[in-house]
C-alpha positions in Angstrom: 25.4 221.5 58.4 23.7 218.1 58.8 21.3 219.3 61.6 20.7 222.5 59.5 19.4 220.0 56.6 16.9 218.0 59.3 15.6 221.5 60.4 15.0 222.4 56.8 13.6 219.0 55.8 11.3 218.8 58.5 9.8 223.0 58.1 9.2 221.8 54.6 7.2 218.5 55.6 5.4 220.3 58.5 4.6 223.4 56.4 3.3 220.8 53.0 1.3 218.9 56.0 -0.2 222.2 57.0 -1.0 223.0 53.3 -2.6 219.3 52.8 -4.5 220.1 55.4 -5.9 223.1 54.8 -6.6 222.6 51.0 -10.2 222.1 50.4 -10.8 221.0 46.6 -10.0 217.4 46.2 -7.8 217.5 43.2 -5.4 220.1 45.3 -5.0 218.2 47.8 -3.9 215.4 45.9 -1.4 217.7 44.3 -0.4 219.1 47.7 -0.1 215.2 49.4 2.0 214.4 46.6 4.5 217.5 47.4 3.8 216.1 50.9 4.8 212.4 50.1 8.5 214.2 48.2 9.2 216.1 51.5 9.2 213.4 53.5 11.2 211.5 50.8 13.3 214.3 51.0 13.9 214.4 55.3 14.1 210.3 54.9 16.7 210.6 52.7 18.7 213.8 54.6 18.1 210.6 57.8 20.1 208.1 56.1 17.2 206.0 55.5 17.5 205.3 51.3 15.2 202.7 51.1 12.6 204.1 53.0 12.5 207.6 51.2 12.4 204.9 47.7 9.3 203.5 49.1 7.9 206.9 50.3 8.3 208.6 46.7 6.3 205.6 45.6 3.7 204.9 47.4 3.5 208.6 49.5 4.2 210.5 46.0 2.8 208.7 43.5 0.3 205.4 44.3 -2.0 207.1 46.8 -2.3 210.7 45.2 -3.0 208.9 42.1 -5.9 206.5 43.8 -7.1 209.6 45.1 -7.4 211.3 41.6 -8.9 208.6 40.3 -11.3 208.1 43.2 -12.3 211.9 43.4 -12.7 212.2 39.2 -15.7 208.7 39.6 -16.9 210.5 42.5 -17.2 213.5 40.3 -18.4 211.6 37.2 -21.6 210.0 38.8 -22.7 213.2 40.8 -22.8 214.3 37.4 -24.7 211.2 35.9 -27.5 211.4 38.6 -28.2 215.0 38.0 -29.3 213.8 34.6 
């Protein structure tokens, strides 16, 4: 049962990797990294590895899709600014 939870852990990080990669608008892929960053909290946590899968859901799930956000919305903002 235990390996059948790895397997499934780690077709669910490979196929959200495959989706990050593949995603093309900005704000998407931050969306998809951040489903990214919970799968691999996910297979951490089916590993036996607590703490790790704790710091992946906050810095994998949350900080660095949010800095991306953030990052791709100023980005955004000033293309806008300079147009005018």
């Amino acid at each position: 049962m235990a390996d059948a939870l790895v397997v499934l852990s780690l077709v669910l990080v490979a196929g959200s990797a495959t989706a990050a990669v593949l995603t093309r608008d900005p704000v998407r892929q931050c969306l998809v990294l951040s489903l990214l960053g919970l799968a691999l909290a996910v297979l951490f946590t089916v590993l036996q590895a607590p703490d790790v899968a704790l710091s992946q859901v906050a810095v994998g799930a949350a900080l660095t899709p949010l800095l991306i956000l953030l990052t791709a919305r100023k980005v955004r903002r000033r293309g806008r600014d300079r147009a005018e």
